[in-house]
N, C-alpha and C positions, 0 to 999 in steps of 0.2 A: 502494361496490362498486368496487374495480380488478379491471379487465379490458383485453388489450392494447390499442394504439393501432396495432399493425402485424402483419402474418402473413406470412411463411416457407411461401409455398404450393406450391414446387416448382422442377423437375419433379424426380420421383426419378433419383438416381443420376444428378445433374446439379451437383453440387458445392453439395447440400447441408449435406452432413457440414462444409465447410469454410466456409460459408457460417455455422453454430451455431459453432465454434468462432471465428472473426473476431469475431462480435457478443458474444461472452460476454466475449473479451478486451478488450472497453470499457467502461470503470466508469461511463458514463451510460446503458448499456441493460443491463435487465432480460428472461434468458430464465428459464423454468422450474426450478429444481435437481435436481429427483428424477425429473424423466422428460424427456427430448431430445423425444421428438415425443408431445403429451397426445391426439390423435387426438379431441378434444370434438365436431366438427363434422362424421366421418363416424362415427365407430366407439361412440362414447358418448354424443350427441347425447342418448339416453333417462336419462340421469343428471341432467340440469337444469343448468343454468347455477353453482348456489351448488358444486356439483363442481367445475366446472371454473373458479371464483374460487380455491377454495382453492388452485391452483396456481400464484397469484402474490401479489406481497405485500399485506399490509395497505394500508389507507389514511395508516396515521400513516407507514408505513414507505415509498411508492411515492412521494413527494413528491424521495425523496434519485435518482430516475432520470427521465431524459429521456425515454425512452422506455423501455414493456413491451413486450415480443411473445412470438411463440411460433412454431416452424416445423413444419411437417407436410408433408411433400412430397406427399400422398394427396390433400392437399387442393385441389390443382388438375384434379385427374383426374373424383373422385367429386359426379358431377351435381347431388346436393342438398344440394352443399354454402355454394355463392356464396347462396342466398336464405336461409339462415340465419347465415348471416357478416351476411348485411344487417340480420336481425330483432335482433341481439344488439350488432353491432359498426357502425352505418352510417356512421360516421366512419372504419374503418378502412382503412389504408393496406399494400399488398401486393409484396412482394417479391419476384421470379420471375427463377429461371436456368432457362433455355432451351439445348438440347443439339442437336449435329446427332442426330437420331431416329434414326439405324441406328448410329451407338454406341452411343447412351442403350439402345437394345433389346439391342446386345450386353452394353454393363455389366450389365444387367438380367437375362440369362445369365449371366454372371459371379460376378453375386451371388448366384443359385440354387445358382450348381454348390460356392461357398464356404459357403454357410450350413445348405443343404437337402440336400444329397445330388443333385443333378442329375446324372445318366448319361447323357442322350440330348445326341445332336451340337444343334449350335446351330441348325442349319437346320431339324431336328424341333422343336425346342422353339418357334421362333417361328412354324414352318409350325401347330405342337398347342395354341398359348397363345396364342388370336384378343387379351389382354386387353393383350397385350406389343404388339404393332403399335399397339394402339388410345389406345394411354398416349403415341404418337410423335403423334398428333392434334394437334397445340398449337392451332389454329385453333379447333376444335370445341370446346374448352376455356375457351378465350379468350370465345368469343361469348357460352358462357352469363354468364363473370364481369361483362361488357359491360351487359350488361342491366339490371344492380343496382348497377354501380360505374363512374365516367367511368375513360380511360383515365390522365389525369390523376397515379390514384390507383396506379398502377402503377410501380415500377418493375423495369424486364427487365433481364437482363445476359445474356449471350451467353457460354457456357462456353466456347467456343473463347478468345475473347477477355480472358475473365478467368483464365486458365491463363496466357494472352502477357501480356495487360498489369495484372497485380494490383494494381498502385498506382492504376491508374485505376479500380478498381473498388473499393477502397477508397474515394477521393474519391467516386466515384458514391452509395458508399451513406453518407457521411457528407452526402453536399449534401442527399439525400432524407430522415435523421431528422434532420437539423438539427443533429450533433454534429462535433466537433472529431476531424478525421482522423488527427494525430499520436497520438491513446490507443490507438489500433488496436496489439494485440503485434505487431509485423513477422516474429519469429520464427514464428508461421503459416504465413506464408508459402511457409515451408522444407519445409512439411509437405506428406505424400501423404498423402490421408485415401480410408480404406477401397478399396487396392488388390486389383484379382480373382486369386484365387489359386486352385488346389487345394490343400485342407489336407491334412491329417493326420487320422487318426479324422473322417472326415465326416458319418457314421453317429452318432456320436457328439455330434457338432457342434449335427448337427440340430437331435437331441433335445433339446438345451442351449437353442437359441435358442425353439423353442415351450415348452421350460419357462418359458420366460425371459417369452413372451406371454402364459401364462397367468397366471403370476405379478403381471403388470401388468394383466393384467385385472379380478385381484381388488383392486386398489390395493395391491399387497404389492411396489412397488418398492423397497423398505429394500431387502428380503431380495436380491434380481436385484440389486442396485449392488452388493453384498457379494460375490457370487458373480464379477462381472464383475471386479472390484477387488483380485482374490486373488493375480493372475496366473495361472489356470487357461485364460483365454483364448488368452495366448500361447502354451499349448502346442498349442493347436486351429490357431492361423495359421501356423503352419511347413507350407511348404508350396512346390511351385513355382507359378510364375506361369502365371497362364493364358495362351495363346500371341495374338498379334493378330487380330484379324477378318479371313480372306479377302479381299483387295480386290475381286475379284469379286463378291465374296457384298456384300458395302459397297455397291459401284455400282449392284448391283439393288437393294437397299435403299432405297438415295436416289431412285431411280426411280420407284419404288411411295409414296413420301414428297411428290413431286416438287410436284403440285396443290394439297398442304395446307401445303407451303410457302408457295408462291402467295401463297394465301388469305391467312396469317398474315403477308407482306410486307405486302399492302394492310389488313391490321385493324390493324399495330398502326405501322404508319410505318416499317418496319427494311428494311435490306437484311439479307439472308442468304445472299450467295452465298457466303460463308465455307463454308459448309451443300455446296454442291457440287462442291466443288473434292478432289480427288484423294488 
């Protein structure tokens, strides 16, 4: 049975996206082909393990990679998910970008108002969406992974600082699988992955993207890559950009953030005054 060796646990909208596409560009790691995030450990957990083998390769065929994994950014959030990571994976080893929490909740805005249709101003949404503050938790997160996984087994990166210094987070995550950092495509680099915009037909957008869910819900990702792959998408992201976060509205943010900072300096060894600075 192959199953991965490392997990892609978050946070959302923490430079994820770019995080799956840097690891895919390494011919000794193995992610998924037919679905970017396979959700096994919060969302399908009731489909059995031999489900979610068939999402990576063989045995005759995983021998030609170093490492398998697989990222789910949910996966740091959703509570039941760390003691079943343990029942299935207890060797595995976990990769985490960490965001200052009152961007990560504006991207998180950002990404509603691009994919879902969101109307209401930002301040309604995060004051009406108790689940957007609570995802900015990293501590409360942390503790439970803690309990079933040494910290050891971790390794964090700091979005702010993998945005300034990408080469060092290249090296970081080549020392943690053991691979050689030059296979890394550097052209990545150059990229903006999943910038917040208002689109075009939003309305329309939507509806596209929960097609797109349910479609993967029935394992009918062929058909959703087909549709993504057409160029239909690009006519949905024209669009203007979304405008910056209120500094105001930021500095209360980090305010209300401020304690679970704290916490998450003393859990996991970091500074994070990056985190409050202006």
């Amino acid at each position: 049975m192959t199953l991965p060796n490392f997990l892609g646990i978050g946070a959302m909208r923490s430079g994820t996206t770019w995080l799956d596409k840097i690891l895919r560009s390494h011919p000794d790691i193995y992610l998924p082909e037919r679905r970017k995030e396979v959700h096994f450990f919060d969302q399908y957990y009731e489909r059995g393990i031999n489900w979610y083998q068939a999402f990576f390769p063989s045995s005759a065929q995983a021998y030609t990679y170093q490492n398998i994994g697989e990222i789910t950014p949910k996966y740091l959030y959703a509570p039941q998910v760390p003691n079943r990571i343990r029942e299935h994976l207890p060797n595995c080893r976990f990769i985490v970008i960490l965001r200052n929490p009152a961007d990560r909740a504006y991207s998180q805005y950002g990404f509603s108002v691009k994919n879902f249709d969101e109307s209401r101003t930002f301040q309604e949404y995060f004051n009406q969406e108790s689940e957007v503050f609570m995802r900015g938790l990293y501590s409360q997160q942390f503790k439970r992974y803690l309990q079933y996984f040494p910290l050891e087994k971790f390794l964090i990166l700091i979005y702010e600082h993998t945005v300034n210094y990408p080469e060092q987070a290249l090296n970081q995550l080549a020392n943690f699988l053991g691979i050689d950092a030059n296979k890394f495509d550097r052209n990545i680099l150059k990229q903006r992955a999943n910038p917040s915009r208002k689109v075009r037909f939003s309305r329309a957008r939507a509806l596209a993207i929960r097609f797109g869910a349910f479609l993967q819900s029935k394992d009918l990702d062929w058909l959703w890559n087909i549709a993504k792959n057409s160029g239909m998408r690009r006519i949905f992201e024209q669009g203007d950009a979304l405008p910056s976060i209120n500094p105001s509205v930021r500095t209360e943010l980090i305010s209300k953030y401020e304690l679970d900072i704290t916490l998450l300096e003393d859990l996991i060894g970091m500074d994070l005054s990056v985190w409050r600075k202006g």
